[in-house]
VMD Tcl script that draws the C-alpha trace (Angstrom):
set ca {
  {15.46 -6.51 20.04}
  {18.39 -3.96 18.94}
  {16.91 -1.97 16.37}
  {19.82 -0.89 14.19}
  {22.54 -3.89 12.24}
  {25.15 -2.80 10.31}
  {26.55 -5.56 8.68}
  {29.84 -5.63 6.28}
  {32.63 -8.49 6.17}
  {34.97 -5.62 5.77}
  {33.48 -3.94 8.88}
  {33.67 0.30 8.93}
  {36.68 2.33 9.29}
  {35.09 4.41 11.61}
  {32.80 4.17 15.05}
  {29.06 4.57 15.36}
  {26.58 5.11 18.03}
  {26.01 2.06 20.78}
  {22.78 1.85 19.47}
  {24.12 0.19 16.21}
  {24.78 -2.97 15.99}
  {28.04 -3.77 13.77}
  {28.77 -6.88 12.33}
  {31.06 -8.68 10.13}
  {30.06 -12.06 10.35}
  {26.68 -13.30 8.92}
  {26.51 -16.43 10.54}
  {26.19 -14.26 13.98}
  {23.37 -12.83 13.05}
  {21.46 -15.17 10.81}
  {19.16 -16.01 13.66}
  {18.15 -12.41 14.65}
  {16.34 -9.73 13.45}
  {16.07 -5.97 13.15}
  {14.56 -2.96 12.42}
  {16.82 -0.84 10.08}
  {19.93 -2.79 8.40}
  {22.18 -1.26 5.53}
  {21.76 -4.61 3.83}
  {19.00 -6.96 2.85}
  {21.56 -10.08 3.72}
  {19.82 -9.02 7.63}
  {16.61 -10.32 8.30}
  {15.13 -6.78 8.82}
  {12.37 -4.85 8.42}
  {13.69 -2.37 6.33}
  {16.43 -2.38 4.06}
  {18.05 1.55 3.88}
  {20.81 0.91 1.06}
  {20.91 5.02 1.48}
  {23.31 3.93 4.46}
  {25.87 2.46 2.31}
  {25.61 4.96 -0.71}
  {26.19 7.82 1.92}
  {29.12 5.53 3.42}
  {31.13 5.41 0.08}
  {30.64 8.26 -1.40}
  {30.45 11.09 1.12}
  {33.55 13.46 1.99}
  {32.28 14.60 5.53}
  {34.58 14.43 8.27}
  {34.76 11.60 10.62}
  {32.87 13.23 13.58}
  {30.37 14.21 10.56}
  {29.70 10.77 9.24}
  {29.57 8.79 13.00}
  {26.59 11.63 13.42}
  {25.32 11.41 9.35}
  {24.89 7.43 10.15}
  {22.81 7.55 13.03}
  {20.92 10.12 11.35}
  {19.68 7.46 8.42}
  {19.22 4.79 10.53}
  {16.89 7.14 12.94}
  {15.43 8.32 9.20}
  {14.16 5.10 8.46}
  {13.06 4.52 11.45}
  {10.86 7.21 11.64}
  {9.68 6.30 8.19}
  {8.83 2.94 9.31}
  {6.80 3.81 12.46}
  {4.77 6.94 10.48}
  {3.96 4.44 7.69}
  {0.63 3.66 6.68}
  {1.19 1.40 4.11}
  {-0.76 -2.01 5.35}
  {0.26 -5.38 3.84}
  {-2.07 -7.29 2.36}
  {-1.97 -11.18 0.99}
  {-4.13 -12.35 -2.48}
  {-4.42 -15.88 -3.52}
  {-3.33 -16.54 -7.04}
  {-4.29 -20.09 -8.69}
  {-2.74 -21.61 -11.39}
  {-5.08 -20.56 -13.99}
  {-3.67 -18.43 -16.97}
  {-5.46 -16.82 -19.83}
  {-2.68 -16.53 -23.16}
  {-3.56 -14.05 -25.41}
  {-1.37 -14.50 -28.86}
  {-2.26 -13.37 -32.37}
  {0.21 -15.76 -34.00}
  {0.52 -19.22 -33.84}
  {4.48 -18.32 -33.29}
  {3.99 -16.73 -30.37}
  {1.72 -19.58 -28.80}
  {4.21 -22.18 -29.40}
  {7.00 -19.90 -28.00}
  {5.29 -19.24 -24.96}
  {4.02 -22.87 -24.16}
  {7.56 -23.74 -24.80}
  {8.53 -21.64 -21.81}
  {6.03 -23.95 -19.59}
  {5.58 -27.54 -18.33}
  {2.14 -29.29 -18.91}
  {1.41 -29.00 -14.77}
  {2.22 -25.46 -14.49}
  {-0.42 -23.81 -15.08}
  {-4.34 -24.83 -16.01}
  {-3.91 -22.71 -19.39}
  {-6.33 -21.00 -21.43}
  {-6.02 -19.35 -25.17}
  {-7.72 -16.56 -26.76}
  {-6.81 -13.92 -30.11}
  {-7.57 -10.70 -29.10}
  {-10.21 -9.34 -31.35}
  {-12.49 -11.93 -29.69}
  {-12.08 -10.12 -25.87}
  {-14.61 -7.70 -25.06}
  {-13.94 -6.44 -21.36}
  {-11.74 -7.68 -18.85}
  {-12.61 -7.00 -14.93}
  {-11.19 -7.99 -11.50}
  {-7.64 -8.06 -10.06}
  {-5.05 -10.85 -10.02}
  {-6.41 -13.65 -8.34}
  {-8.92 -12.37 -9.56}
  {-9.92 -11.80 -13.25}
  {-13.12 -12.17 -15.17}
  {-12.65 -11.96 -18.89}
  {-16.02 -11.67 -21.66}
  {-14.84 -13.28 -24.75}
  {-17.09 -13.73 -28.09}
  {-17.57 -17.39 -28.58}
  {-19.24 -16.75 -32.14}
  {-22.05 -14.14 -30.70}
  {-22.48 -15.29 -27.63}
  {-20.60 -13.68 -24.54}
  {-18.41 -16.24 -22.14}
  {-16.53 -15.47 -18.87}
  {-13.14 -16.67 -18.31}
  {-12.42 -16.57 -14.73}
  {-8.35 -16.45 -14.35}
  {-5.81 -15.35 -11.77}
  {-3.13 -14.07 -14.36}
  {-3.36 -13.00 -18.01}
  {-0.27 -13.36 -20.29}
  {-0.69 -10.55 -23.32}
  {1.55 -10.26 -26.32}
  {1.51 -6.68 -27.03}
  {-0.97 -5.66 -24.45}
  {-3.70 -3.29 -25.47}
  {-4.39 -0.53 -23.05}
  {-7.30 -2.49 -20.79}
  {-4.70 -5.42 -20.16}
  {-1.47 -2.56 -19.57}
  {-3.97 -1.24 -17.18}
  {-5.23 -4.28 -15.08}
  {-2.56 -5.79 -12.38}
  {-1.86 -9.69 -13.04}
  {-1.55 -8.87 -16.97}
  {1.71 -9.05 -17.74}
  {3.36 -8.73 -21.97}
  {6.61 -10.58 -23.14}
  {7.49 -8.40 -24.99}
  {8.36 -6.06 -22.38}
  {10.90 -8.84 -21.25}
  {10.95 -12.16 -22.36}
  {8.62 -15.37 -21.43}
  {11.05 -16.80 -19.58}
  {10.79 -13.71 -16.83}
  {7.46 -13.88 -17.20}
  {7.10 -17.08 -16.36}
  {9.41 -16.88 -13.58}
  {7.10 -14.31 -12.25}
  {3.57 -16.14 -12.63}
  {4.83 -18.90 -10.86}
  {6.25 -16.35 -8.14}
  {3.13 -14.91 -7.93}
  {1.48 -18.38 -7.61}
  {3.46 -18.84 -4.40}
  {2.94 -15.71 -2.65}
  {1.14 -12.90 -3.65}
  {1.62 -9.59 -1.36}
  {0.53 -5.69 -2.43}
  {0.69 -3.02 0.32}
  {-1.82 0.06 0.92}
  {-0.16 3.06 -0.93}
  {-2.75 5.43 -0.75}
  {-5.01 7.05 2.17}
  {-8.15 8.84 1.44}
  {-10.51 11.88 3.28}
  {-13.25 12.14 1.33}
  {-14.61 15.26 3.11}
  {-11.79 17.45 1.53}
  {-12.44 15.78 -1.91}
  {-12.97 18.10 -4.70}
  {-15.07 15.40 -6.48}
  {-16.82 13.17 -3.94}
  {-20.21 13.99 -4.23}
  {-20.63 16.69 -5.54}
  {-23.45 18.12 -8.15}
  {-20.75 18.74 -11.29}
  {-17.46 17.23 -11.66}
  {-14.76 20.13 -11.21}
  {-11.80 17.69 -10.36}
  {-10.88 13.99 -10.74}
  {-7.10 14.73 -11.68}
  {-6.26 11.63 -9.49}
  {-8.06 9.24 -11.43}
  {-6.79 11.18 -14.92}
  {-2.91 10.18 -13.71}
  {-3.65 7.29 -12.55}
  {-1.41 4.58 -14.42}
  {-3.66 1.51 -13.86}
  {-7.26 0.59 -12.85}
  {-6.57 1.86 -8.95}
  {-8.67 4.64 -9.26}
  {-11.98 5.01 -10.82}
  {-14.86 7.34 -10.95}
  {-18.46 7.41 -11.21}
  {-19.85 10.85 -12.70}
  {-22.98 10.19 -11.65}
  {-22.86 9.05 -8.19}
  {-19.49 11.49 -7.93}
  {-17.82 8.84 -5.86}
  {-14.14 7.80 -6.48}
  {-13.43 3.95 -5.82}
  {-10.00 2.85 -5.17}
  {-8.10 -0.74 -5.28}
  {-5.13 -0.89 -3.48}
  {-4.16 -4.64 -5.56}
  {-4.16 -2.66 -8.79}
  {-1.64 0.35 -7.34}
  {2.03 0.23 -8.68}
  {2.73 2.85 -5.64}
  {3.98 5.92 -7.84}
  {2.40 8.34 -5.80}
  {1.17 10.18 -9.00}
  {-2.32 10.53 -7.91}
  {-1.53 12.16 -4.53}
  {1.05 15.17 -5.91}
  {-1.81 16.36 -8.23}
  {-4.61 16.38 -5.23}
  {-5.60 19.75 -4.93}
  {-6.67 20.17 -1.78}
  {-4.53 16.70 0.39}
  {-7.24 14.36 0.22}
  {-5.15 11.93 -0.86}
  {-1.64 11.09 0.92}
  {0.96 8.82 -0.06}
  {0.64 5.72 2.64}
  {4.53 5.01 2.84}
  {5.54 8.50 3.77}
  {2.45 10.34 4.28}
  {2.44 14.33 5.00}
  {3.19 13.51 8.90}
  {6.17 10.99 8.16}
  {8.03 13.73 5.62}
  {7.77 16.26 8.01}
  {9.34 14.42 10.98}
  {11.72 13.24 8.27}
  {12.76 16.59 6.97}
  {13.96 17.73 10.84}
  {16.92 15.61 10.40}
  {18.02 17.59 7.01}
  {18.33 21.13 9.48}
  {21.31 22.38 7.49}
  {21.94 19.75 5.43}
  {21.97 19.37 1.28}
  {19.05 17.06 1.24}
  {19.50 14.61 -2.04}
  {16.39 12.85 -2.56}
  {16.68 9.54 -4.27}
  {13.37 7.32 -5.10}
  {13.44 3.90 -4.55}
  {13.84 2.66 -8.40}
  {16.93 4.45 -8.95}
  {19.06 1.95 -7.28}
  {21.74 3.95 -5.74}
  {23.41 1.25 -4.50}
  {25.87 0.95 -7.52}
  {25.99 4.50 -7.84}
  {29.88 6.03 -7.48}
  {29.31 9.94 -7.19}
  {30.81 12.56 -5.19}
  {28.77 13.67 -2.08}
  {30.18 16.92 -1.04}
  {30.62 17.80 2.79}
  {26.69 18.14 3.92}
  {25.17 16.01 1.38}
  {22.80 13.68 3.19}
  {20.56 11.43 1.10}
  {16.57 11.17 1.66}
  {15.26 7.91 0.20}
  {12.18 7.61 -0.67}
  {9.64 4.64 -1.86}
  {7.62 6.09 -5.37}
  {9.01 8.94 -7.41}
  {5.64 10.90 -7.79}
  {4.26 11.50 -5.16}
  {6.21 14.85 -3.72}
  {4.01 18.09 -4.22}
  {4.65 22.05 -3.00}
  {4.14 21.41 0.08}
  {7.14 18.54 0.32}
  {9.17 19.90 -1.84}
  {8.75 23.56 0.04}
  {8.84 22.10 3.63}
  {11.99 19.74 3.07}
  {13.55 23.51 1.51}
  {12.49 25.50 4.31}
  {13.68 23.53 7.12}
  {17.32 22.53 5.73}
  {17.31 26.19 4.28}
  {19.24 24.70 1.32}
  {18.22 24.02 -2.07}
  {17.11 20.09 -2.98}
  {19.07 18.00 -5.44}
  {16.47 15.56 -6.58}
  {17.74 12.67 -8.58}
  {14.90 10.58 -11.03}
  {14.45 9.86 -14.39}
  {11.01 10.44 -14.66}
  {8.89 13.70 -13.45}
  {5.27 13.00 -12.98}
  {2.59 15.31 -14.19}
  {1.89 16.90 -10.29}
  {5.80 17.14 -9.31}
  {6.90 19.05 -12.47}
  {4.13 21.55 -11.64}
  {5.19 21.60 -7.96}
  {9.01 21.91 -8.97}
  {8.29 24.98 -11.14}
  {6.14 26.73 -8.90}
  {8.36 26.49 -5.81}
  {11.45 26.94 -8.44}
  {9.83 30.45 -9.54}
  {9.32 31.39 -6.11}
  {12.53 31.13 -4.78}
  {14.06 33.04 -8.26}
  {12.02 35.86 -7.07}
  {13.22 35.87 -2.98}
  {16.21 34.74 -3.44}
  {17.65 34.38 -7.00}
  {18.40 31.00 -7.26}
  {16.46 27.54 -7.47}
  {15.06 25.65 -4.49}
  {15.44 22.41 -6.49}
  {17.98 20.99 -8.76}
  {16.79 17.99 -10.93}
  {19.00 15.23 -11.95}
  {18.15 12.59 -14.33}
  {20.89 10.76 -15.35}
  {24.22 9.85 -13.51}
  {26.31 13.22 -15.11}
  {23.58 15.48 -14.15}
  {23.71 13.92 -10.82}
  {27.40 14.92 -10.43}
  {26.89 18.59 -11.48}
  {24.19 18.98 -9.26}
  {25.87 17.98 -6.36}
  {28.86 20.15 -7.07}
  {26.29 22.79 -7.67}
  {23.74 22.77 -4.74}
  {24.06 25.22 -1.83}
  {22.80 26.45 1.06}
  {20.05 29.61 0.68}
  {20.41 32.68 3.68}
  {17.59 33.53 4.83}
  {15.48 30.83 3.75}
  {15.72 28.50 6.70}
  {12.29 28.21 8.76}
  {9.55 25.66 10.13}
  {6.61 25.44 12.85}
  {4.65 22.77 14.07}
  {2.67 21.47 11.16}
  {0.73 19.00 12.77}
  {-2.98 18.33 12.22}
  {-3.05 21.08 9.20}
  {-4.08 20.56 5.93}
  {-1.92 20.65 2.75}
  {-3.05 24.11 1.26}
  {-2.83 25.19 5.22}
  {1.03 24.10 5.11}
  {2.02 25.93 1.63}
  {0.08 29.05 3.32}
  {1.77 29.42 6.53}
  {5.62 28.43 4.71}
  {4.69 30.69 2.17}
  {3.31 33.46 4.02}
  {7.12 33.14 5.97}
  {8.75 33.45 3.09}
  {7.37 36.27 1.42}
  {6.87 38.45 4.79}
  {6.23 42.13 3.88}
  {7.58 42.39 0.48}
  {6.15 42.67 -2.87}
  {7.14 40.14 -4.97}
  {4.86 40.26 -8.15}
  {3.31 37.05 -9.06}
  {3.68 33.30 -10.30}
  {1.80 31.38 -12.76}
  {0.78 27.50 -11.42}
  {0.29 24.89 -14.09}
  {-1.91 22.60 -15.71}
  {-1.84 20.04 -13.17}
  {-1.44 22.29 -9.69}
  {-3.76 25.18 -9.51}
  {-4.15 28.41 -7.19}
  {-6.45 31.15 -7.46}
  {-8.49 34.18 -6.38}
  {-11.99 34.20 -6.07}
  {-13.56 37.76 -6.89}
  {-17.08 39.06 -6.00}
  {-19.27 41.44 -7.40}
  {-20.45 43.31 -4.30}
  {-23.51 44.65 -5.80}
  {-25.20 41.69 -6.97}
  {-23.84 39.71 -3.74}
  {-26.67 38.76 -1.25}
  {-24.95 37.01 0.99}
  {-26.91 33.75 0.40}
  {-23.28 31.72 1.70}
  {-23.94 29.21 -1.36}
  {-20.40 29.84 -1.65}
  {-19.29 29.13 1.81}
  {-20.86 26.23 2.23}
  {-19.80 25.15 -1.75}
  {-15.50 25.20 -0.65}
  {-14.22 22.63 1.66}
  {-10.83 24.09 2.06}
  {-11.97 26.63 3.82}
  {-10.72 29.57 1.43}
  {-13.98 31.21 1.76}
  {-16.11 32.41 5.13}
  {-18.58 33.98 6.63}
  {-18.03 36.53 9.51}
  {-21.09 37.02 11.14}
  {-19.50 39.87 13.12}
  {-20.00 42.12 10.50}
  {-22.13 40.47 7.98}
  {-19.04 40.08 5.51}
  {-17.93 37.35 3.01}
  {-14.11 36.94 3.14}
  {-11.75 34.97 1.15}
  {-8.18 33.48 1.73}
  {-6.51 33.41 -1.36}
  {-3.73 31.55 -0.30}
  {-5.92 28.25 0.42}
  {-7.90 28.33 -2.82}
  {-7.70 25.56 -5.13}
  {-9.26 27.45 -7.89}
  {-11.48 24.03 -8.15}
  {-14.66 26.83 -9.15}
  {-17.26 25.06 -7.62}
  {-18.57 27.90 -5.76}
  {-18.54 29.69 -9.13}
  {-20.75 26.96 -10.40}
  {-23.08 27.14 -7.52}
  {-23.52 30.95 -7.21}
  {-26.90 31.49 -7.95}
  {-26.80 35.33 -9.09}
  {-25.91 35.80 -12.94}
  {-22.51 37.58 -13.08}
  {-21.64 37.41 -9.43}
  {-18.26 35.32 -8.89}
  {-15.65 34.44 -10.47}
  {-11.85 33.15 -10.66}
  {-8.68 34.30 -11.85}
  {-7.08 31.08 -12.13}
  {-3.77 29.66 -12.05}
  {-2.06 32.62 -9.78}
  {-0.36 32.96 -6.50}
  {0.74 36.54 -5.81}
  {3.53 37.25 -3.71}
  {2.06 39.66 -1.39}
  {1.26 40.17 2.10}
  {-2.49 40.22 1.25}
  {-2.44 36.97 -0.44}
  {-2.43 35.07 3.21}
  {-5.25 37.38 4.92}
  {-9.01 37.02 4.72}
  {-10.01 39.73 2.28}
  {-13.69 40.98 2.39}
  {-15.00 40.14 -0.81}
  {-18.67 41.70 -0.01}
  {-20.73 43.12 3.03}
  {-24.25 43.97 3.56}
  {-26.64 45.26 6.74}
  {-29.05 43.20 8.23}
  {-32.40 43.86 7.56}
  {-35.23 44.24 10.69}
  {-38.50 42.76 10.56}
  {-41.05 45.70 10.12}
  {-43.69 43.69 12.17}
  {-40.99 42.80 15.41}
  {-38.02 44.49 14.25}
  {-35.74 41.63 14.54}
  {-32.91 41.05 12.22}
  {-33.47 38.24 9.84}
  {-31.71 38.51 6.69}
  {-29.07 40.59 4.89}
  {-30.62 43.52 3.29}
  {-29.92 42.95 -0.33}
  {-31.50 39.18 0.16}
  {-34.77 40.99 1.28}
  {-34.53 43.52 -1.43}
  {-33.82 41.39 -4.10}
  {-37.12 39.12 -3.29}
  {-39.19 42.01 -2.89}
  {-37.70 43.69 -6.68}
  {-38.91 39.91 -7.85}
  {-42.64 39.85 -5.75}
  {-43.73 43.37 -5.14}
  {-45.50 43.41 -8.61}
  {-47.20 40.23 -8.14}
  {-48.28 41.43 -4.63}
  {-48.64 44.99 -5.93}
  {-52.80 44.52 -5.51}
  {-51.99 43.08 -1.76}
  {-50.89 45.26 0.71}
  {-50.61 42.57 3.58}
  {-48.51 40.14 1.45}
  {-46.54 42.88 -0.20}
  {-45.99 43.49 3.81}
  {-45.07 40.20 4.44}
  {-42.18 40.39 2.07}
  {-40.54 42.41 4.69}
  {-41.72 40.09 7.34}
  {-39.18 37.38 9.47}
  {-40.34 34.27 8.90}
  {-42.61 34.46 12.54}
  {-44.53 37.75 11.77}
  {-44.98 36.51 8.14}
  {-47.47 33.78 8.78}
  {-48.96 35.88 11.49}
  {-49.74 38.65 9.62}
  {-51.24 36.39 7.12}
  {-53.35 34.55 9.26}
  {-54.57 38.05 11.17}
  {-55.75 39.09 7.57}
  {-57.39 36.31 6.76}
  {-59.31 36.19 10.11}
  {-59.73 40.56 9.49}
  {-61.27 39.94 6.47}
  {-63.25 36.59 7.41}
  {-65.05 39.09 10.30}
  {-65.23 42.33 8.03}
  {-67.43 40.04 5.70}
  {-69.59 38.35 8.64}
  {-70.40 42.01 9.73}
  {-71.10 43.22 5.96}
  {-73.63 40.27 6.22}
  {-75.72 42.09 9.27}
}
mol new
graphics top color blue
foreach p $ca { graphics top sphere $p radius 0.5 }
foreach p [lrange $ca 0 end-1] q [lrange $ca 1 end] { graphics top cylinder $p $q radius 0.2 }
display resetview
């Protein structure tokens, strides 16, 4: 099968790599298919209309453009063979639920439909009490005068959609277009229903799977629909891929990557970002339809197209930087909650290295223009290393770490939805119980039993606190949140608190720190003050202490049997 189709009746002015096929006929090629075409005319896998926007607008030389081309098609190829995102088929019936306060809008919307299209269903709103499911899918509770009834439906039509129905996929409200779209659509979806997998999930790096308090469930806070959901009690997130619109939202405000954006996860945007070495990467999400966009791509502006429009974090944002070592024009009309942090932070990093922005964002057409005309390559700020196999925080470190080398470069403030931190210790009250260590799954904090020392990465902590919230000495740890500093010292394991280890007085083996053992003994030395083999035995490893025990008991048992002579 040839892999690449290029396909225009006016063909292209210039030549491209064998390994494209061009065509300017349509009947040729009705009968084939592809992998990567520039049009969706080809029967293709994937559509890259980035290949045609580049083609009109750029002002590259020839020799520039023959090598730009191959580079998108190769792009998308690589997106397509690192993608995760499954598809999936639902069966959707005929049967509709209508939900209209007005007689008006009733006889409006059945006016829109034929008897046979669908097996209808009416309701007013104040008599719906909870809607469940997914299209195909949907169970709805309505009062019938006080007692409950179920509704079983595969689409819901809504006028003016309360937030349950906004939030529930196969709910859909004219008034956000018009019945006769609507319409149009349920009987699509009546056809052929498809949804793909946008997210991918580890729940051992989860900062709220399963754990005793809830100290982060940002992902199912952005969340736009019913996708995610939560459980406080169990402390298990649940996710349903049917009910994701694919914005990537959720994944850019993950603190620590265990979430990843199925379409271009963390592995596909790296191998993606090689092919933007000293380019002026322009990064253009799928909704913003580029295709009819007429703007001036400068010599070195390549375009990076992308599926949702929130999903990009500091890592991305920083990687894609680093390794074209210019700064990022990115072009969207919305900013999600996770990539606004993101943009800042990286934004204020590269102000203080390098004076200037690392990305430039364009919402509208104008500001488009200007940033193009604007963007530039950054000296000095060109870098990468194999990335494979670490985890987000790991990524940020090590590019970060690069970046700021041995300078001194004060600090920056993350946001409300990204957060950094440093975890300080009180040495004196620390006992090196490891509560902590075993509390952060990102691996910020360790134990070095080399020298009986707790140590701390700051540049990996997610400030999430949960080992300040299982610390079990009053006073001991806490966080400065919502800091990086731009030091050398930030990306080293700093020893937060050491201790000696204490022998066992009966074999002299080492069995604990010596604070632990002190601290126990402070508690039960008075309650053992009356007992000088169990005040002993506080100082005992947990062999000798039984032992000693069990050689009083038997001292004591023959002292009395001899007392009895």
């Amino acid at each position: 099968m040839q892999e690449f189709i290029y396909y225009n009746p006016k063909g292209l002015d210039f030549p491209v790599s064998e390994e494209i096929l061009v065509s300017t006929n349509l009947d040729e090629i009705k009968e084939k298919s592809f992998l990567i075409s520039n049009t969706s005319e080809v029967n293709a896998e994937v559509n890259a209309d980035e290949i045609d926007f580049y083609i009109k607008n750029t002002k590259d030389s020839m020799a520039a453009q023959i090598e730009n081309v191959y580079k998108l098609y190769d792009i998308a190829a690589n997106k397509y063979d690192f993608a995760q995102d499954i598809s999936y088929s639902q069966e959707v019936t005929n049967q509709l639920l209508l939900v209209a306060n007005t007689k008006e809008e009733y006889e409006k919307f059945v006016a829109c439909i034929k008897p046979d299209d669908f097996e209808l269903f009416f309701v007013q709103e104040n008599i719906i009490k909870s809607i469940s499911g997914h299209i195909g899918n949907l169970s709805v509770i309505v009062d019938d005068e006080g007692k409950d009834v179920t509704l079983n439906v595969s689409q819901i039509v809504w006028y003016d959609a309360k937030e349950e129905g906004i939030k529930q996929s196969g709910c859909f409200d004219p008034k956000e277009s018009s019945e006769e779209e609507v319409v149009s659509l349920l009987k699509e979806n009546i056809n052929s229903y498809s949804y793909k997998k946008f997210t991918t999930y580890d729940k051992t790096i989860c900062q709220y799977n399963e754990r005793r308090e809830v100290i982060c469930s940002k992902c199912e806070e952005v969340c736009p629909s019913v996708a995610i959901t939560k459980d406080d009690e169990t402390k298990v997130l649940s996710f349903s891929q049917i009910d994701c619109h694919g914005c990537g939202g959720c994944i850019s405000v993950c603190p620590s990557g265990a979430l990843d954006y199925a379409p271009s996860n963390r592995e596909s945007l790296f191998e993606m970002s090689k092919a933007f070495a000293n380019t002026h990467p322009l990064i253009t999400p799928q909704k913003m339809n580029i295709s009819s966009l007429e703007v001036e791509l400068k010599e070195g502006v390549l375009p990076f197209a992308i599926e949702g429009e929130k999903f990009l974090d500091e890592t991305a944002f920083l990687t894609l930087a680093q390794i074209s070592g210019s700064q990022l024009v990115f072009y969207t009309d919305f900013i999600s909650k996770g990539s606004g942090d993101a943009i800042r932070i990286v934004n204020d990093i590269y102000q203080k290295k390098y004076g200037k922005d690392a990305i430039i964002v364009a919402m509208n057409e104008e500001e488009l223009s200007e940033a193009l005309k604007e963007v530039s390559f950054i000296e000095g700020s060109n870098f990468n290393f194999n990335q494979e196999g670490l985890k987000k925080r790991e990524i940020f470190s090590h590019r970060l770490q690069k970046l700021v080398g041995d300078e001194d470069l004060g600090e920056v403030k993350t946001g409300e939805h990204v957060h950094y931190g440093l975890v300080n210790v009180n040495e004196d009250k620390c006992t090196l119980c490891l509560v902590c260590v075993g509390a952060c799954n990102v691996d910020a904090l360790q134990a070095d039993a080399k020298d009986n020392t707790l140590r701390l990465n700051p540049s990996l902590c997610t400030s999430c606190g949960y080992c300040e919230v299982s610390c079990p000495e009053t006073d001991c740890l806490e966080i400065e949140r919502d800091v990086i500093k731009l030091q050398p010292m930030w990306f080293k394991e700093n020893i937060l608190a050491q201790d000696e280890l204490f022998a066992c007085v009966e074999c002299g083996v080492e069995f604990a720190t010596k604070k632990s053992v002190e601290k126990i003994a402070a508690i039960m030395g008075p309650v053992f003050a009356n007992d000088p083999v169990k005040e002993k035995s506080l100082y005992c490893c947990a062999d000798c202490k039984p032992k000693i025990m069990m050689q009083n008991y038997y001292d004591q048992k023959k002292q009395g049997m001899s007392n009895a002579r």
